[in-house]
DOVEXLO-394294 format. One line per 2 residues: their letters; for each residue y, x, z of N, C-alpha, C, O. Coordinates in steps of 0.05 Angstrom, whole numbers, plus 5000, padded with zeros to 4 digits. Atoms other than C-alpha are relative to their C-alpha. Layout:
BEGIN
a> Y,X,Z,Y,X,Z,Y,X,Z,Y,X,Z; ...
# end
This chain:
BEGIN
xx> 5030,4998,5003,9472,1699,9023,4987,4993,5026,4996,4999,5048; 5015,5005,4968,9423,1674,9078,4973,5012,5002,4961,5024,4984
xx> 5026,4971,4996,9362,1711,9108,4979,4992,4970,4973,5008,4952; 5020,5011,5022,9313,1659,9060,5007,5019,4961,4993,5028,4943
xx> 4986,4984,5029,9366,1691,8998,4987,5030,4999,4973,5040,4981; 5011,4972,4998,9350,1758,9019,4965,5011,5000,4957,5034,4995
xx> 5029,5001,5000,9269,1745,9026,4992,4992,4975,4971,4998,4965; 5001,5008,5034,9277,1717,8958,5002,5026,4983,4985,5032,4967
xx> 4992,4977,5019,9309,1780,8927,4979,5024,5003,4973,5041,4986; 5026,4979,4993,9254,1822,8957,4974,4992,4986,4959,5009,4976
xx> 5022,5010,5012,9202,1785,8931,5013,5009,4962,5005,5026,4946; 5001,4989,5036,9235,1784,8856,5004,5030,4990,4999,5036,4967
xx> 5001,4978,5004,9252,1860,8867,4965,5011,4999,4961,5031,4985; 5013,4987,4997,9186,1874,8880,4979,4986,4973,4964,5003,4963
xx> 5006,5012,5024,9159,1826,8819,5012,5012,4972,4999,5011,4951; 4985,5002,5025,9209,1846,8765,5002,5033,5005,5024,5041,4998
xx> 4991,4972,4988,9211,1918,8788,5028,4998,4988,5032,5000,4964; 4971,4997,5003,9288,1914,8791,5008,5001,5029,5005,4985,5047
xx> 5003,4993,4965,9309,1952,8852,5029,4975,5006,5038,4960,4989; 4981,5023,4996,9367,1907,8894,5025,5017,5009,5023,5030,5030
xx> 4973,4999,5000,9442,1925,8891,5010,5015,5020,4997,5030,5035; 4988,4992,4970,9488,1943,8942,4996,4968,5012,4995,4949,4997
xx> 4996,5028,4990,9485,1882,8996,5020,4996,5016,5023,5016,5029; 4975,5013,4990,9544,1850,9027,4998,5010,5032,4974,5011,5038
xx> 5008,5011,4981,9553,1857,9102,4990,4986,5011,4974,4992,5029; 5009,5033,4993,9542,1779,9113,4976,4998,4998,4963,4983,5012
xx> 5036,5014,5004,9468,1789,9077,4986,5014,5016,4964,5007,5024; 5027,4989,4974,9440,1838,9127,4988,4992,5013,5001,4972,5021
xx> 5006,5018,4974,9398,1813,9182,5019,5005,5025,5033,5024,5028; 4986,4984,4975,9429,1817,9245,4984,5005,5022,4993,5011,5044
xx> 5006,4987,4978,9385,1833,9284,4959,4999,4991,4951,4985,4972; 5020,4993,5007,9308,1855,9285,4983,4978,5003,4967,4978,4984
xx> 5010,5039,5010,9276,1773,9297,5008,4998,4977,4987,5003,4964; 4991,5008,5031,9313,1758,9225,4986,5018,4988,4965,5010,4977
xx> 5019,4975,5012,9285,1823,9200,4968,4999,4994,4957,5003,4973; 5025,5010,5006,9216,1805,9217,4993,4975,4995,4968,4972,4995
xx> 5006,5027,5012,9215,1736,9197,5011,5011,4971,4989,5016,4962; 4997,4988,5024,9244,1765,9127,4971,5006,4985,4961,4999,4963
xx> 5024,4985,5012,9180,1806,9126,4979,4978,4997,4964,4979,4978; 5018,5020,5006,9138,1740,9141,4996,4993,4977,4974,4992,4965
xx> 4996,5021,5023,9175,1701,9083,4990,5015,4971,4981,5005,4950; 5011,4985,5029,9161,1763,9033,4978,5004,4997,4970,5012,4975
xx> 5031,5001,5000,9090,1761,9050,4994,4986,4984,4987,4989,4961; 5004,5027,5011,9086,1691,9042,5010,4994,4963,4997,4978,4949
xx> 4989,4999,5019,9131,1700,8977,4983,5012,4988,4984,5004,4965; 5014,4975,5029,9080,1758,8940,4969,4984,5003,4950,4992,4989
xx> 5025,5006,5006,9018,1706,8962,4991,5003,5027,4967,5005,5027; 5012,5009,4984,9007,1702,9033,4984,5024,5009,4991,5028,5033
xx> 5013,4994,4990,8958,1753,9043,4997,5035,5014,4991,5054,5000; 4992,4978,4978,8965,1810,9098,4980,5021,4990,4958,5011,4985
xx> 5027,4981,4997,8920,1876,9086,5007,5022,5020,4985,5029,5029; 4995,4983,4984,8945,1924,9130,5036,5001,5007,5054,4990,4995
xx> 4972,4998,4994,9010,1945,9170,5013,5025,5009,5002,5044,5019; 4984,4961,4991,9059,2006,9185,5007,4994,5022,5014,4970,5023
xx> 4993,4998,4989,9073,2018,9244,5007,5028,5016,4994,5049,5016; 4991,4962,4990,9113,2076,9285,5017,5001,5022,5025,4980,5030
xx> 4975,5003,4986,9163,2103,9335,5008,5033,4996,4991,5050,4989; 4996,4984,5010,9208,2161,9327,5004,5025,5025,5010,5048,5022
xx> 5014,4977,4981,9192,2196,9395,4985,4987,5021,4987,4963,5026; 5017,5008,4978,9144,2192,9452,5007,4978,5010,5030,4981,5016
xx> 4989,5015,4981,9151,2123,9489,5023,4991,4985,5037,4973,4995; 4968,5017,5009,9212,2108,9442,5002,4966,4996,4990,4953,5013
xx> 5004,5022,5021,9219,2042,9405,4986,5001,4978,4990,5018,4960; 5018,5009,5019,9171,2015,9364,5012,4984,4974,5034,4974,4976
xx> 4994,5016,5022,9173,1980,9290,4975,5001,4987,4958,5018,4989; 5018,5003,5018,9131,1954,9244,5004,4982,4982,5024,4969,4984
xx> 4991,5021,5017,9117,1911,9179,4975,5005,4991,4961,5026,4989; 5031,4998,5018,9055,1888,9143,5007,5005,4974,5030,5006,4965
xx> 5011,4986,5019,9028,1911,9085,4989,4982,4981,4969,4973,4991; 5015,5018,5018,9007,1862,9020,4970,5011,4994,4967,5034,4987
xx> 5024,4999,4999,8933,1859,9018,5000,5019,4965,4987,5040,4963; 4999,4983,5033,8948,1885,8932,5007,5025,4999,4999,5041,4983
xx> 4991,4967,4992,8981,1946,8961,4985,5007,5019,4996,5024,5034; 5014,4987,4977,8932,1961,9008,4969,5009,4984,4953,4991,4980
xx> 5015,4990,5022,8879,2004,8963,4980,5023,5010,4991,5042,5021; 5024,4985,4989,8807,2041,8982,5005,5037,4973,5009,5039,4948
xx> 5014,4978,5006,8796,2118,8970,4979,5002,4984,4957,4993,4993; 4978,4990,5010,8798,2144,8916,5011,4974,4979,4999,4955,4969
xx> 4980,5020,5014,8856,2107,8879,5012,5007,4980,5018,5031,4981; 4975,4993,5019,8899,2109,8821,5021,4984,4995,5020,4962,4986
xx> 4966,5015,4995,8969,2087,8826,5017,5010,4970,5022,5033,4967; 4975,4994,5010,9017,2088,8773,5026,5005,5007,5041,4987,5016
xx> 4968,4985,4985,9082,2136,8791,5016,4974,4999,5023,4963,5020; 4983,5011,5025,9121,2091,8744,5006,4968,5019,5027,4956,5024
xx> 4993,5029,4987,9108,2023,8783,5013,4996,5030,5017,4975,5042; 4977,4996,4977,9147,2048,8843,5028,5007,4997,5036,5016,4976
xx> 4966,4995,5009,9221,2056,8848,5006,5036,5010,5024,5051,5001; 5004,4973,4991,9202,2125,8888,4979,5007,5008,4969,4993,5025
xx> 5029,4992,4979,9139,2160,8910,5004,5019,5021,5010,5042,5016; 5000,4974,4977,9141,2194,8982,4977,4997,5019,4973,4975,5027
xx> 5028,5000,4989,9076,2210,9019,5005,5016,5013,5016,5038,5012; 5010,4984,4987,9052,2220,9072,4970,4992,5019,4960,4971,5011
xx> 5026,4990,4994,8984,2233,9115,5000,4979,5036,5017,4984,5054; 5002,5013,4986,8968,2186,9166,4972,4984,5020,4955,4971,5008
xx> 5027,5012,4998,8914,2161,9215,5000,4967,5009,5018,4956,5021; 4999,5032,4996,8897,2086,9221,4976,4989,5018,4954,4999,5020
xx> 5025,5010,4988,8858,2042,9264,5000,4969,4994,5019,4955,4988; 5001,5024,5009,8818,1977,9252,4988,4987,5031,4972,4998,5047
xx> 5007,5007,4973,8808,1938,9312,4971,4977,4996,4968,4969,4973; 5027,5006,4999,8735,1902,9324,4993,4975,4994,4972,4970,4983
xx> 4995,5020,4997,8754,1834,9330,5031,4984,5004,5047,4991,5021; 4985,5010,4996,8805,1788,9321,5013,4994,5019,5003,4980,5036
xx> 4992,5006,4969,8858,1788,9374,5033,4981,4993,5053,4986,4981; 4974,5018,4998,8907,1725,9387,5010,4992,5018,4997,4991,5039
xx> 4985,4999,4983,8963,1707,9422,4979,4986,5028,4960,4972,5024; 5021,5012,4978,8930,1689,9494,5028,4990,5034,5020,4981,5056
xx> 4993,5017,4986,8997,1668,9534,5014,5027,5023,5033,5025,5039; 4994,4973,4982,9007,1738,9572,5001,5027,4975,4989,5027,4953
xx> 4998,4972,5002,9024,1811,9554,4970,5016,4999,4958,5019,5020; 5024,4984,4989,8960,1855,9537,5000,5026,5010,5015,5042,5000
xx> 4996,4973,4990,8950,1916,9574,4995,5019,4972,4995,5013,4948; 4999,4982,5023,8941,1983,9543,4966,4995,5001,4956,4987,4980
xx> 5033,5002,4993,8858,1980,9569,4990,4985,4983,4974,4993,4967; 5008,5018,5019,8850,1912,9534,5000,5004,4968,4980,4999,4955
xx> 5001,4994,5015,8875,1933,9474,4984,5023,4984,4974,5017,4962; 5011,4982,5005,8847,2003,9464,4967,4984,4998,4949,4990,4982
xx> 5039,5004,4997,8774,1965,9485,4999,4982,4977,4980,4967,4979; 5000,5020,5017,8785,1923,9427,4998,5023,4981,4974,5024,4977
xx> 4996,4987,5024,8801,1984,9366,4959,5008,4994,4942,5010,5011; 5028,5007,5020,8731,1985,9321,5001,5030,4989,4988,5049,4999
xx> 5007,4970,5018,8743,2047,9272,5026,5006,4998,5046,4992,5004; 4975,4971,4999,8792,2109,9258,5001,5008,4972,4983,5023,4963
xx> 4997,4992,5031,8809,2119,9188,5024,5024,4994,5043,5024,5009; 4971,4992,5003,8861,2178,9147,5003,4976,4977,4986,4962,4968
xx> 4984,5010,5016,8909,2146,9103,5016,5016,4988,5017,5040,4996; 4984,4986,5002,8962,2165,9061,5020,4979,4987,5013,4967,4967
xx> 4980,5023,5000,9024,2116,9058,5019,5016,4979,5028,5039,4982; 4978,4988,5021,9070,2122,8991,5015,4979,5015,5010,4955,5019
xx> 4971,5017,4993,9137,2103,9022,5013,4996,4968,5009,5008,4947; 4986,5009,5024,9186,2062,8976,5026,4977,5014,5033,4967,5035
xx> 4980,5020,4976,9241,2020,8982,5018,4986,4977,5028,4999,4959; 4998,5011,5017,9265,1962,8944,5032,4996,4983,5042,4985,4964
xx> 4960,5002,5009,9344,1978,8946,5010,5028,4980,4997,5049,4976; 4989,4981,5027,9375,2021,8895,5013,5030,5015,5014,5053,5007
xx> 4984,4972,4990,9415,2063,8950,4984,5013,5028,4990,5029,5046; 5018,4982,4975,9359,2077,8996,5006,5030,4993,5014,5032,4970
xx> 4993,5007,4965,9368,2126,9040,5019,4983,5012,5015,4969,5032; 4975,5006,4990,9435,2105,9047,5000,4965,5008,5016,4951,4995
xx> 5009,5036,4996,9415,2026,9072,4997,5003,5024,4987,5023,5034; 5002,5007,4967,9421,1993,9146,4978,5004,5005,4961,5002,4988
xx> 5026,4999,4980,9367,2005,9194,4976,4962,4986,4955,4957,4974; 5014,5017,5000,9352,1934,9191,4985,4990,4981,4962,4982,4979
xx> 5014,5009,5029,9353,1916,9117,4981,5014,4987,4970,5007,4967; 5028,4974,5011,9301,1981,9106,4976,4982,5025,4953,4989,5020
xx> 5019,5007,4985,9258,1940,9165,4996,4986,4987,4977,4995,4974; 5003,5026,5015,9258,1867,9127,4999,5009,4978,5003,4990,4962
xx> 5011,4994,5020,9240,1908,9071,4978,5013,4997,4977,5031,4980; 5021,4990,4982,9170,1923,9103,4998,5035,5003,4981,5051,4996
xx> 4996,4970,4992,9199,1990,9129,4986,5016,4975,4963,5023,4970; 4997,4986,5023,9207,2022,9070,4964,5008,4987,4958,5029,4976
xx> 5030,4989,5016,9123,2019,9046,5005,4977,4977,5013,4955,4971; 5004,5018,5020,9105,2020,8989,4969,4992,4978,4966,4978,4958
xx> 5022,5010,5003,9028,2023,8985,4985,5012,5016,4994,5034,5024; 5014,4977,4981,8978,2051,9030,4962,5001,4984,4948,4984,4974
xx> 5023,4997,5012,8913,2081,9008,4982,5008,5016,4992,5023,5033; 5010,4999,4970,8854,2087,9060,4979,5011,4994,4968,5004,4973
xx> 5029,4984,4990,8793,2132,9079,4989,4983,5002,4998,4960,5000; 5014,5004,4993,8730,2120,9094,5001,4994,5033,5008,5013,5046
xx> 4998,5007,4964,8730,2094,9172,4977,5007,5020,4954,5000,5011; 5012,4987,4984,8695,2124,9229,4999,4985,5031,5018,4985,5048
xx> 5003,5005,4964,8669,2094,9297,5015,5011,5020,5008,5029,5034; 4988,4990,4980,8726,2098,9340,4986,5010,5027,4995,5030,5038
xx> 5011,4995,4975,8678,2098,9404,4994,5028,4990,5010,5045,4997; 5005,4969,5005,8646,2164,9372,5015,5024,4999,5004,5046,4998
xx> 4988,4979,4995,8700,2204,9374,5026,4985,5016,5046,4990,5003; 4980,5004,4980,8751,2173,9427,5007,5026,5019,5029,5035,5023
xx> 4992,4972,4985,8743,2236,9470,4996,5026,4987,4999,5048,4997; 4995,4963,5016,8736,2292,9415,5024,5001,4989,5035,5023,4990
xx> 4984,5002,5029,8787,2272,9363,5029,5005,5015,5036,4991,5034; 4976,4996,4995,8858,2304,9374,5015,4977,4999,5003,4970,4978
xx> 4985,5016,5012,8903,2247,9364,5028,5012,5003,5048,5000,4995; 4965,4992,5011,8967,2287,9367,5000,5022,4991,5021,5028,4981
xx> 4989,4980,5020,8957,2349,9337,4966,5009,4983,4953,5030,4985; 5020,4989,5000,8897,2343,9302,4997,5020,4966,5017,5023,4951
xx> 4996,4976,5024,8874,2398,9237,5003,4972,4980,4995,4949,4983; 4990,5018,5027,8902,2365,9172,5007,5011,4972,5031,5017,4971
xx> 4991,4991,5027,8911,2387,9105,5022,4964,4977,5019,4940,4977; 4992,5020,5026,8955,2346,9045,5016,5021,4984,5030,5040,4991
xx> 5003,4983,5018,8960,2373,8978,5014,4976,4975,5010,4952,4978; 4993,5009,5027,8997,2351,8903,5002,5020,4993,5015,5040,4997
xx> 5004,4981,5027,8969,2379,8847,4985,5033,5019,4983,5054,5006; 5014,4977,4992,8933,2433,8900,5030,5011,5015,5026,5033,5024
xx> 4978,4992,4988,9004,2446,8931,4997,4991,5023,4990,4967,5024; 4998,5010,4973,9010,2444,9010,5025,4986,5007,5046,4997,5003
xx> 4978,5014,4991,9054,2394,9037,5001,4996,5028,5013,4977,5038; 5003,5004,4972,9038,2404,9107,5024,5024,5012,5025,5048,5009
xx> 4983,4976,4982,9097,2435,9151,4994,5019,5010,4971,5025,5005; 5012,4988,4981,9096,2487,9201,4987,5002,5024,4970,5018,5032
xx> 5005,5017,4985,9094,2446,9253,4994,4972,5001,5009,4956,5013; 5002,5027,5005,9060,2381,9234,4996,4981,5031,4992,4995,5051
xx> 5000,5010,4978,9057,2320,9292,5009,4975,4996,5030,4969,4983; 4986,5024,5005,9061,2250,9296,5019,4995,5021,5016,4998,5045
xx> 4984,4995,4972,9126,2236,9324,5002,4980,5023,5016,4978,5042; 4999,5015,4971,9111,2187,9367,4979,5016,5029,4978,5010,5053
xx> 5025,4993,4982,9055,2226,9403,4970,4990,4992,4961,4989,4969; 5026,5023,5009,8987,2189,9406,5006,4974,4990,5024,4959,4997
xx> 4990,5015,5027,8989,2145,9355,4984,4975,5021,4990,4953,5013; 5016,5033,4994,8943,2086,9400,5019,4998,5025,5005,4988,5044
xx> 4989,5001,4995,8998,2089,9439,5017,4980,4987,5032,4970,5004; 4981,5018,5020,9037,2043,9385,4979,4978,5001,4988,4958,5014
xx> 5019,5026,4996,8976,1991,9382,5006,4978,5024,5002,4954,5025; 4998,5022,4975,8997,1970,9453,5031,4978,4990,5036,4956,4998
xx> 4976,5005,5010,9066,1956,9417,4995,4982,4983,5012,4965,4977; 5009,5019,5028,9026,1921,9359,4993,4972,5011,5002,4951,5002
xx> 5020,5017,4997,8983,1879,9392,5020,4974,5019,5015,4950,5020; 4984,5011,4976,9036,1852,9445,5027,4980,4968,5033,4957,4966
xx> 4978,5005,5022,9092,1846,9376,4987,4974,4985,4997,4952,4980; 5013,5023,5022,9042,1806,9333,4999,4974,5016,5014,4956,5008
xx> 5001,5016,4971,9025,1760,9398,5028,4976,5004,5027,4952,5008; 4978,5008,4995,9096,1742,9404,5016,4989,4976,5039,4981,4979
xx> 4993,5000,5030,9111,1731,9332,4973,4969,4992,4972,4953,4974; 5033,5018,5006,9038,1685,9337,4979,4994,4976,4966,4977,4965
xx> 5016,4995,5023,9009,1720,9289,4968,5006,5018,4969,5011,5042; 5021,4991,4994,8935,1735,9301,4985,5019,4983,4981,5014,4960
xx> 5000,4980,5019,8910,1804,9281,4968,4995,5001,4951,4987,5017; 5035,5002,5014,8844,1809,9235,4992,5025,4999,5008,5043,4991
xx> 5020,4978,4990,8790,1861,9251,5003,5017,4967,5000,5041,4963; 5001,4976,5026,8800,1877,9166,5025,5016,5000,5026,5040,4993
xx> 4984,4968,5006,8870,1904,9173,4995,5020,5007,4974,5029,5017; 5007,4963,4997,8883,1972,9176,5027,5008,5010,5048,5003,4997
xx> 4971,5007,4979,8940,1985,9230,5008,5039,4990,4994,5058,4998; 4998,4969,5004,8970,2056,9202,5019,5006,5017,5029,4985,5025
xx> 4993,4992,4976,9008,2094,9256,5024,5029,4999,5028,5044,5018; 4984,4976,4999,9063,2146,9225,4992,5022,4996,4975,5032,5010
xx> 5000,4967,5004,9069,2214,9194,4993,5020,5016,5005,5031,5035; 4992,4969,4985,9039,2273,9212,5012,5024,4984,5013,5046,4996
xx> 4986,4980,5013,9072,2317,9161,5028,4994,4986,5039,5008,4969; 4975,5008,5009,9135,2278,9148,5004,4989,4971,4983,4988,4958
xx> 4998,5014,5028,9156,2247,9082,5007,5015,4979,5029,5026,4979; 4990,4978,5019,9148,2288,9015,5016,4980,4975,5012,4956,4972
xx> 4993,5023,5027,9182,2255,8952,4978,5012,4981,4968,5031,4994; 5005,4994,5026,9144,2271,8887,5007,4980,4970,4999,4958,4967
xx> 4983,5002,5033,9178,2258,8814,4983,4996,4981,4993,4984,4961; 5018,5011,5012,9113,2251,8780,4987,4990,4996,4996,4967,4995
xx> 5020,5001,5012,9042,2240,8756,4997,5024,5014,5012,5043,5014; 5015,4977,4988,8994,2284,8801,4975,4986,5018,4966,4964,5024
xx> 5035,5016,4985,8929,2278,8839,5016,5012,5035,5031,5032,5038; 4995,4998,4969,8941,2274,8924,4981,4999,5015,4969,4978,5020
xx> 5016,5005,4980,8897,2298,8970,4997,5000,5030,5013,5016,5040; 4990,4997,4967,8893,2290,9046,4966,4998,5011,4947,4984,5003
xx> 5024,5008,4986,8839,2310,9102,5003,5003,5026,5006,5026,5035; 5006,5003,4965,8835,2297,9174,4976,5006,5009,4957,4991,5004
xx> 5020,4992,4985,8788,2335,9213,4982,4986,5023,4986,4992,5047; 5009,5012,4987,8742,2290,9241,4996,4963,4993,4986,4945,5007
xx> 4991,5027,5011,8759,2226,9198,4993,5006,4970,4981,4987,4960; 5013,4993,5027,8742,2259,9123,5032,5002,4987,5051,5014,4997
xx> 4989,4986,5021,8783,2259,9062,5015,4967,4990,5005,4945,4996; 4994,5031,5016,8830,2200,9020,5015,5017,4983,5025,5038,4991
xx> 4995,4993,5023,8853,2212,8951,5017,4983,4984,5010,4960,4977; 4986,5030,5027,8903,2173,8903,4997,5025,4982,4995,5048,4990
xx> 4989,4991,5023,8912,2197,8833,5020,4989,4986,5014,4971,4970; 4971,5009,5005,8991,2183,8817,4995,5001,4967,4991,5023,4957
x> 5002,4997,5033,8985,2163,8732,5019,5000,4986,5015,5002,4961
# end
């Protein structure tokens, strides 16, 4: 199988809802370039058009990842999703930023200053993870990346003037509620684990750049769990609110 084979099967998995097999050693990517060119070709494969992207790291300063988001899966507050048209629903609570203006590759590395002076508005989210292989968890690092890191729709707040709250707004531990069916799904210790989440933007903006993509002021750059990943098995209403950012809502049908 070759990477193009494997960008193919993602696309008809995600058309035919028929999740994808076990995969061979040989079809994995080998390495995280193949991986994100995968994610290009499945873009390009569902129609080309980008609406937002995940991105994360799994401690302070660690390594970064990311993968865009199909503009059809990227859905305004409040939403209704059908359980049924996912292979799994797992949610979680997330804040996002939209940056002000289009920023493209320019030939150099951008600082963290440049970038931050660029973010526009501060939105919550709430990202249903999914994943197009049959034996997720149990799937390589890589082939869960070239499978736009395991999302599988994201649903988005109302957005808020980043300048207006740059120096109030917690960004690492700020108050948060998320609820199914009125049930708390917030830990004891919730936290995104990377830390400050515009901390990963400098990772975005530098990644896309180098890739020669140019990012548009409409995505919506989401930034990792603060309450970790819940599954749910049904049909239920989801609510989530970030203190200082408002409220976002799906209704799972």
């Amino acid at each position: 199988m070759t990477d193009h084979d494997l960008a193919q099967r993602l696309v008809l998995a995600r058309r035919q809802h028929r999740a994808i097999d076990t995969l061979p050693l040989d079809s994995l990517p080998p390495d995280a370039a193949t991986a994100y060119a995968i994610q290009q070709a499945v873009i390009a494969g569902l129609g080309g058009e980008t609406g937002a992207w995940k991105i994360g790291a799994k401690a302070p300063g660690g390594p970064a990842s990311g993968a865009p988001i199909p503009a059809a899966l990227t859905v305004a507050s409040p939403a209704r999703l059908e359980h049924g048209s996912f292979f799994r629903v797992l949610l979680e609570l997330e804040v996002a930023f939209r940056f002000a203006e289009p920023i493209a590759p320019h030939g150099q590395a951008y600082a963290r200053d440049e970038v931050l002076a660029r973010v526009g508005s501060v939105l919550p989210t709430i990202e249903i993870v999914d994943s197009r292989f049959a034996e997720w968890p149990n799937v390589a690092p890589l082939a869960q990346l070239a499978d736009a890191q395991n999302n599988g729709a994201l649903v988005t707040g109302h957005a808020v003037s980043y300048a207006s709250i740059a120096r109030s707004f917690d960004f690492v531990s700020p108050e948060l509620e998320l609820t199914f069916d009125g049930k708390s799904l917030v830990p004891q210790s919730p936290g995104n684990p990377a830390g400050d989440p515009r901390e990963l933007l400098v990772w975005f903006v530098n990644h896309c750049a180098a890739m020669g993509i140019t990012i548009q002021p409409d995505w919506i750059i989401t930034t990792g769990s603060y309450v970790g990943a819940h599954r749910v098995d049904g049909p239920g209403t989801v609510y989530g609110h970030i203190d200082g950012l408002g409220e976002v809502e799906v209704e799972l049908t």
